[in-house]
C-alpha positions as CSV (number, residue, x, y, z in Angstrom):
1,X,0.0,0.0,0.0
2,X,1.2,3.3,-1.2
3,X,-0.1,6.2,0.7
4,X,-0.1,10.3,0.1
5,X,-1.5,13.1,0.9
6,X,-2.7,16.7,0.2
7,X,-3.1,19.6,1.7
8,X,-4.7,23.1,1.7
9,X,-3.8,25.2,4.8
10,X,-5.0,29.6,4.1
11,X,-2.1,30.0,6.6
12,X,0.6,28.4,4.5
13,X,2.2,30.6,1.7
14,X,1.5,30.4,-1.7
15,X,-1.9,29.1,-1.4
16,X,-3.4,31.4,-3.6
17,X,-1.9,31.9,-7.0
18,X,-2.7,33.5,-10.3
19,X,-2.2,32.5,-13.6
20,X,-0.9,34.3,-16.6
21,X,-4.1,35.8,-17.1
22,X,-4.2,37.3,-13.6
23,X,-7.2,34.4,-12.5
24,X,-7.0,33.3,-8.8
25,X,-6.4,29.9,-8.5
26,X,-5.7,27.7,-5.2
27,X,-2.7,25.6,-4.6
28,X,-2.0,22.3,-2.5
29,X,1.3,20.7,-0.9
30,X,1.2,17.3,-2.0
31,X,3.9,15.2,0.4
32,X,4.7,11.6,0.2
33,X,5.7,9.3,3.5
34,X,9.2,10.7,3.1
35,X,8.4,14.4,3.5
36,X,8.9,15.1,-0.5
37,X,7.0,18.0,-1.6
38,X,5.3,19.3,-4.7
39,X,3.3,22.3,-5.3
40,X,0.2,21.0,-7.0
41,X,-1.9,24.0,-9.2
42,X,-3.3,25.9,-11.7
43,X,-0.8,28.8,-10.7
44,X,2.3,29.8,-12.1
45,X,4.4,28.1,-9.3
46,X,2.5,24.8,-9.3
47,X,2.4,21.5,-11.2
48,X,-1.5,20.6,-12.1
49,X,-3.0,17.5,-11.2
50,X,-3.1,16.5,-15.1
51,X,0.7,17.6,-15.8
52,X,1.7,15.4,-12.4
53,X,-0.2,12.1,-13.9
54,X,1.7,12.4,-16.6
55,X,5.0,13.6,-15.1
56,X,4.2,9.6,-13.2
57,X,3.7,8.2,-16.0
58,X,7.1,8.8,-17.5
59,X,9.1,9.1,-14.2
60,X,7.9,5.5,-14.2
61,X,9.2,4.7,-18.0
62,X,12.3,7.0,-17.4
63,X,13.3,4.9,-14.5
64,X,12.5,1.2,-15.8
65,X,14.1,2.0,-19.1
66,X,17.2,3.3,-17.3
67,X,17.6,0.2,-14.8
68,X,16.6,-2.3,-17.2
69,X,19.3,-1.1,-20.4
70,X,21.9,-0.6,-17.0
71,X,21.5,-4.3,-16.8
72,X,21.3,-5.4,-19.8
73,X,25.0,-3.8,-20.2
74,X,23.4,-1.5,-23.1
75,X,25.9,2.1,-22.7
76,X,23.5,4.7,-22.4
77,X,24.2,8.2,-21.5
78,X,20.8,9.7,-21.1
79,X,16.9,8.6,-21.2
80,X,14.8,11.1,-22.1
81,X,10.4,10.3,-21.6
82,X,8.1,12.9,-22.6
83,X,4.2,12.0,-22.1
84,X,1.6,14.0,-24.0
85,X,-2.0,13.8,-23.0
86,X,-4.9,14.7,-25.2
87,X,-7.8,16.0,-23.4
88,X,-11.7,17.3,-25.2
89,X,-12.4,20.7,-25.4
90,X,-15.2,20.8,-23.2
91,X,-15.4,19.5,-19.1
92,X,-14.8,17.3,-18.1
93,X,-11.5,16.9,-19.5
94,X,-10.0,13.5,-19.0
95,X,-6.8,12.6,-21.0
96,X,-8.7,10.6,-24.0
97,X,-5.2,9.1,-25.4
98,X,-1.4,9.7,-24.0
99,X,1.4,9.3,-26.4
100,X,4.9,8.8,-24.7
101,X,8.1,8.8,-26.3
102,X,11.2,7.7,-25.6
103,X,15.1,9.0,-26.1
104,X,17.3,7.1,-25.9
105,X,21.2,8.2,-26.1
106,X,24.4,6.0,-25.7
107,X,27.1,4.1,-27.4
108,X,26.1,0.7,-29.4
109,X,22.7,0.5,-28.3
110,X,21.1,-3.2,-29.9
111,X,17.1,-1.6,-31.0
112,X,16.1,-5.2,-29.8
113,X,17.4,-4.8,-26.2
114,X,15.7,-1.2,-26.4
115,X,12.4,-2.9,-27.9
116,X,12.5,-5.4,-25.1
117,X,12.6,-3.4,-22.5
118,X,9.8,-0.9,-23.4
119,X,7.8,-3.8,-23.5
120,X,8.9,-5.1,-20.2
121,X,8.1,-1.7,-18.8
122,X,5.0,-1.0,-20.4
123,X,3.5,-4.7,-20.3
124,X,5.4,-5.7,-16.6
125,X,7.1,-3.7,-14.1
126,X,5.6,0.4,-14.7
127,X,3.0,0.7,-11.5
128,X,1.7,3.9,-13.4
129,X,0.8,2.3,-16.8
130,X,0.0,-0.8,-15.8
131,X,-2.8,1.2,-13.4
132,X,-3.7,3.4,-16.1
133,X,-4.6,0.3,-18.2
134,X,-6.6,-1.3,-15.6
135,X,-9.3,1.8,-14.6
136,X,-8.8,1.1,-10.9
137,X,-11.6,1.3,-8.2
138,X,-11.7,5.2,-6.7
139,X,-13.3,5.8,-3.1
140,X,-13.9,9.1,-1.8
141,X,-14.9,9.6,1.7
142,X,-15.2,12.8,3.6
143,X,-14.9,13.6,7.4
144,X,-15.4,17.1,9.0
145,X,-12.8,17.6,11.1
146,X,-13.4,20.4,14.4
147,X,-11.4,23.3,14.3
């Protein structure tokens, strides 16, 4: 079990942001178990919750991709994963299709060592793709808490 959490605190700077057209927009402090911290947004000095999906999505790829070729002695230099989410015009505006696409630089790298491996990551061992795929179960619960 993977657990994180969110929160809005008025008290906290940089809780209320603006955009480039000058809208007012609310920000969030997203922290995982290990104190890690991300500004999540519509602001100028946040991440939104769209972008960070698919910042997970290839974090996920980047990583596997880089292990994997590591250990199967393939000489790369750099991996580079960028994820591009199509969304509808109208709202709701859920990602209809993601396209990701993968760099990948080095010296004498086999294309069927690389071809293996995005399937291994895509098919096997990336937590965010393979949950994508699947639609998981969401519950939402509220409790009021006293001030």
């Amino acid at each position: 079990m993977v657990t994180v959490s969110v929160l809005w605190d008025q008290s906290l700077p940089n809780m209320i942001d603006r955009d480039d057209t000058g809208a007012e927009f609310v920000n969030c402090i997203g922290k995982d178990v290990k104190g890690n911290q991300v500004m999540i947004g519509k602001g100028t000095s946040s991440i939104t919750p769209g972008q960070l999906l698919l910042l997970s999505l290839a974090g996920c790829i980047c990583s596997g991709v880089s292990r994997i070729m590591r250990q199967s002695r393939q000489q790369i230099t750099d991996v580079q994963v960028t994820a591009t989410g199509h969304q509808p015009a109208d709202f709701p505006k859920p990602f209809e299709r993601i396209e990701v696409v993968v760099r990948v630089s080095g010296k004498h790298i086999d294309p069927r060592v690389l071809d293996r491996t995005l399937h291994l990551v895509h098919e096997k061992y990336c937590t965010v793709g393979l949950t994508l795929k699947q639609r998981p179960v969401v519950e939402v619960t509220a409790v009021i808490q006293p001030t």
